[in-house]
N, C-alpha and C positions, 0 to 999 in steps of 0.2 A: 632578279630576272634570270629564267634559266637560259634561255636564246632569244635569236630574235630573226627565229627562221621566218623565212614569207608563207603563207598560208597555203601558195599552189604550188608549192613541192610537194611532190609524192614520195619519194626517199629521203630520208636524213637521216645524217650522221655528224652524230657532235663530240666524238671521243678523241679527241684531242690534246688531253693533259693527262700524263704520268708521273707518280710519284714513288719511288723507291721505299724498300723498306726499312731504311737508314737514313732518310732524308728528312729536314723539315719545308714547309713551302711559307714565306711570309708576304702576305699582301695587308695593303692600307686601304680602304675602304672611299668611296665618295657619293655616298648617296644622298639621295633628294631629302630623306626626310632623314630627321636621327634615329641615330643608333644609337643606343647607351644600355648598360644591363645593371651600373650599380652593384655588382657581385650576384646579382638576383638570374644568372645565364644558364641551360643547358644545352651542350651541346652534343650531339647524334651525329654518327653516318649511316645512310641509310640508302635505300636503294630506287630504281627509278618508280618502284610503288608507294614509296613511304614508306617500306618497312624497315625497322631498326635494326641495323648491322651489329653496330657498337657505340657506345656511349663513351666518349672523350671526359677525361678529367680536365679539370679548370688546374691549371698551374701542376699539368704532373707530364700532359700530352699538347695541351694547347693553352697557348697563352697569350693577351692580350692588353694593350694599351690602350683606353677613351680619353679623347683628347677633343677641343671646338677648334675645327676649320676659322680660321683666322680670317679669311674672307668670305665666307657663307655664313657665320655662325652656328653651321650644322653641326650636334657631336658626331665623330667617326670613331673608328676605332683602327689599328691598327694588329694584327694577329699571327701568331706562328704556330703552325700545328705541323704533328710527323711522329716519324721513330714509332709508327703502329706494331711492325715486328710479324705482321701477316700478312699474308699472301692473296689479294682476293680476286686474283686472277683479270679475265676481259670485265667482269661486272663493273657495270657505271654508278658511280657512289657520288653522295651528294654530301655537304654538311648542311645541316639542320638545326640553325640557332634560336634558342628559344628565349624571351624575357618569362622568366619565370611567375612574375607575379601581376602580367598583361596575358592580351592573348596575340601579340606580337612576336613575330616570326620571318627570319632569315636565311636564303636559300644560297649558297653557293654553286657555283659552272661546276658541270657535273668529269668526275678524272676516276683514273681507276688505282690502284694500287699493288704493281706487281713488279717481277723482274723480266717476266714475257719481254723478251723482244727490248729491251734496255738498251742494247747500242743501237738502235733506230730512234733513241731518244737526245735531246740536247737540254743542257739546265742552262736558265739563263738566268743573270743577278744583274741588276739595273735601278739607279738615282739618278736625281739632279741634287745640286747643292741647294737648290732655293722650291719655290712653288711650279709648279708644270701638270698642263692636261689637268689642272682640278685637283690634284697631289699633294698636300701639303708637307711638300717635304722639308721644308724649314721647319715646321715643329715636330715630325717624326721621320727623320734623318738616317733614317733603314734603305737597306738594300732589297726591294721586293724581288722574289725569286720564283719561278714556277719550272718546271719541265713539263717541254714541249715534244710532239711526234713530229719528228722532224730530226734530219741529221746531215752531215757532212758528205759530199758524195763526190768530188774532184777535185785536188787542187791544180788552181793557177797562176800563175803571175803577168801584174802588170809593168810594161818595162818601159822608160819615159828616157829621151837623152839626144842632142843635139848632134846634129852631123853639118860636116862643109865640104867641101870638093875643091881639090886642089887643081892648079892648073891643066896637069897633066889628065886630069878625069879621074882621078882614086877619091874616093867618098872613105871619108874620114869617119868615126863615129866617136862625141868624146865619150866619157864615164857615163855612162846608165843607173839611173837608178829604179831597183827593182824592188816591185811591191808586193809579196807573196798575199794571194784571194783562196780565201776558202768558199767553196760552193756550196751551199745548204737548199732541202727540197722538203717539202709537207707534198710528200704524193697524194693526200688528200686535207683540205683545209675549209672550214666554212666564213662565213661573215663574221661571224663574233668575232673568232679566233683572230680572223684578216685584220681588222679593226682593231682589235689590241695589239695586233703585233707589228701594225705602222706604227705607235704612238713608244710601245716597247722600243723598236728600231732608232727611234729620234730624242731617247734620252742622251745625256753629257755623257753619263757613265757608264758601259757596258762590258757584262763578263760574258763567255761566251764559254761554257766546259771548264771555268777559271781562270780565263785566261782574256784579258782586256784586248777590243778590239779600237781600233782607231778612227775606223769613219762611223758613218751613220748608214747601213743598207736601205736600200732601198729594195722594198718588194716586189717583185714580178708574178699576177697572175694570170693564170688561163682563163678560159672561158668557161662557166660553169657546165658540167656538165647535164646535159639532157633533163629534165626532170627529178632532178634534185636539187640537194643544195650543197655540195662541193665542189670543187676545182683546186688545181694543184696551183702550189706556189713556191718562189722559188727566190734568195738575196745571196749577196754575197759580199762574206764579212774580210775586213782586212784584221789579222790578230795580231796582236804585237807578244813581245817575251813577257810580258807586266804579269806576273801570276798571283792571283789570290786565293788562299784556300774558302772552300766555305765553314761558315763557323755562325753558331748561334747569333742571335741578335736577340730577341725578343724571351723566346724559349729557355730556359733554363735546363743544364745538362744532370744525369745523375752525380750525385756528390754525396758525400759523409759530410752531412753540418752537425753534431757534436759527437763527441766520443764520452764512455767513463772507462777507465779515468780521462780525464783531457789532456791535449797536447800540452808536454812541458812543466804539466800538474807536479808539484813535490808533495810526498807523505812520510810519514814515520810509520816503522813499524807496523805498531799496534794502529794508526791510522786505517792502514792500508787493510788491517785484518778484521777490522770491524765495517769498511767501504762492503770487501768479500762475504762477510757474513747476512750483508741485509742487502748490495745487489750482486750485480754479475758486470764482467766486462764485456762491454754490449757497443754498435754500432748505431749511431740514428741517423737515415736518410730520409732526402728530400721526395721520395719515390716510392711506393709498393718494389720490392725487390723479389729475385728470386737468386739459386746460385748455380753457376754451370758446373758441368764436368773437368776436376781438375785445381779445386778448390780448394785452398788449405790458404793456413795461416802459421807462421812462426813470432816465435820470441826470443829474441836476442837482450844476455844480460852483457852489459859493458862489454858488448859490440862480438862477443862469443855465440852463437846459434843454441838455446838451452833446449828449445822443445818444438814440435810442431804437430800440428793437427789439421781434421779436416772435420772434426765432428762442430753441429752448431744449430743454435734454434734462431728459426725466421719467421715473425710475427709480422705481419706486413709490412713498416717501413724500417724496423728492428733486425739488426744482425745479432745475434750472441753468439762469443766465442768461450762457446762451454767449458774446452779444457783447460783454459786459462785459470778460473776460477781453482783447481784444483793444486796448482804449481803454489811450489811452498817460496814465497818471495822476501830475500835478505836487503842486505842494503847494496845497493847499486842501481847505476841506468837501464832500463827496459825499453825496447823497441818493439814495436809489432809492423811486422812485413807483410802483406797482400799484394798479391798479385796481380799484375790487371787486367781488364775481361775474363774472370770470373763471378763477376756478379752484375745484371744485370737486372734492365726494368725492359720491358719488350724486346724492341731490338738493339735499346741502348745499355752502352758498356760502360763500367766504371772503372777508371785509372788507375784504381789501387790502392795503395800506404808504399814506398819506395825508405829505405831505412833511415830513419831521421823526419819521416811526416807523422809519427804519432809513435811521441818518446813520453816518459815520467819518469821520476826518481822517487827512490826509498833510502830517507836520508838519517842518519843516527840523530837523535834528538839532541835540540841546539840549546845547550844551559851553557850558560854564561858567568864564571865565579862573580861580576860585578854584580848580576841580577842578584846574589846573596849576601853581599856588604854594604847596603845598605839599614842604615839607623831605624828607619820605621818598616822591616822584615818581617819584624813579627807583634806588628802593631796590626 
């Protein structure tokens, strides 16, 4: 369901949800009938015609849990997408989830993806520990996250504390206790939005910018305006100091999952120069990569800086660090140092190698005089 505007508005406006271009957004799903893709999924952003913006990868951009609703026995799914890395300005973009091998089809509330106007925006993160509103969040126990238009516009405080009056007439006041309110306003907001974000407002857990608030707001709106279908709305949240950053859930970050050689790997010699003659020392990620400005790599023998470069071949998920290949290597510990954010996969950044995360040795060959006193040697 893309809305569920009333049919005799004459204006509408449903752009509502922003998403940065470093962020991911995770929502659980609750619909009437299943969802399920079995690996058989495509998914599309695309525009408010249908046409294809860009096509999301499965486990590179967005990522997804199918799980049966425990009381409905519907499959849902649960998904994190993000970290696109472009800019597509006001355009309203939609995701477009296809089952590949039906002719079943998934539309998400349509957001846009920019940094336009980003501090008029607020991120919200929000669970329950158990089931809630149709939620299953006993069996997928995520924090769902959206950014909203909408932002902070006053603070105030509430201030509570008993007074008495003494004989004489002086009015006592004892200890107060003071409850700092943050003001938040959607200068424009429709139904949907309203409607999810009382139910948003009345989860156990909420973050608020990262930072946990302690009651439950309640929403205040106007009256729609004239002929359309917005109206401003308006809560206000009490924050506490509880801060959480936000951090994957679903989604998986760029990473190096193997190296050659590998971490901690030992070689001999001649091992090591026959590895060199038939590959190369090379990077594998979990991602299509590219490399920024600033790029380089060193090697460090037994903890001395021997050589560094910036030369290297990138084959889509493959780093090679070409002139390593070239370094004439003795016996001793090896380290390779990277840098981090310089290579990335859109707008996401990779950590690096920090000295000691991708070590091997070249070790003198291990002969043992016992290995040659023995009786059947040369049997």
């Amino acid at each position: 369901m893309l809305n569920d505007n009333v049919p005799a508005y004459l204006t509408c406006y449903d752009d509502y949800i922003q998403q940065k271009l470093n962020e991911t957004f995770l929502q659980i799903t609750n619909c009437p009938a299943d969802i399920s893709f079995a690996n058989n999924i495509l998914v599309e952003l695309i525009d408010e015609c249908q046409n294809l913006i860009q096509t999301l990868i499965v486990n590179e951009n967005y990522f997804y849990n199918e799980f049966i609703h425990p009381i409905t026995g519907i499959k849902q799914i649960a998904f994190e997408f993000g970290n696109l890395g472009v800019d597509y300005g006001e355009q309203m973009l939609f995701l477009r989830i296809k089952h590949t091998v039906s002719n079943a089809v998934w539309y998400s509330y349509g957001f846009t993806i920019t940094e336009t106007n980003i501090k008029e925006t607020t991120r919200f993160e929000y669970k329950n520990e158990s089931y809630f509103k149709g939620i299953a969040y006993d069996v997928q126990n995520y924090f769902q996250t959206i950014r909203l238009k909408c932002f902070e516009t006053d603070p105030d405080s509430v201030i509570e504390g008993e007074t008495y009056t003494q004989l004489p007439g002086a009015i006592i006041s004892l200890r107060p206790i003071i409850t700092p309110v943050e003001k938040y306003i959607f200068y424009m907001c429709n139904k949907f939005i309203y409607r999810r974000l009382v139910i948003l407002l009345n989860h156990d857990i909420i973050y608020i910018n990262n930072y946990r608030i302690s009651n439950k707001p309640k929403p205040t709106k106007s009256e729609r305006v004239q002929d359309s279908n917005f109206f401003d709305v308006s809560f206000d949240a009490d924050p506490t100091e509880e801060y959480r950053a936000s951090v994957f859930q679903i989604y998986e970050a760029l990473e190096c999952i193997s190296s050659a050689p590998g971490h901690l790997s030992n070689w001999s010699v001649a091992s090591f120069a026959a590895f060199l003659a038939s590959s190369s020392i090379k990077l594998q990620f979990n991602k299509t990569i590219t490399t920024l400005t600033g790029f380089k790599y060193q090697l460090f023998k037994d903890g001395v800086l021997e050589t560094e470069s910036f030369v290297r071949t990138i084959s889509s998920t493959i780093l090679g660090l070409d002139d390593l290949n070239t370094y004439s290597y003795g016996l001793g510990r090896y380290d390779i140092v990277i840098a981090p954010d310089v290579v990335n996969h859109n707008n996401e950044l990779w950590k690096g190698f920090a000295f000691g995360e991708l070590t091997f040795y070249v070790n003198p060959p291990d002969y043992l005089a016992a290995d040659y006193d023995t009786p059947d040697y040369l049997t």
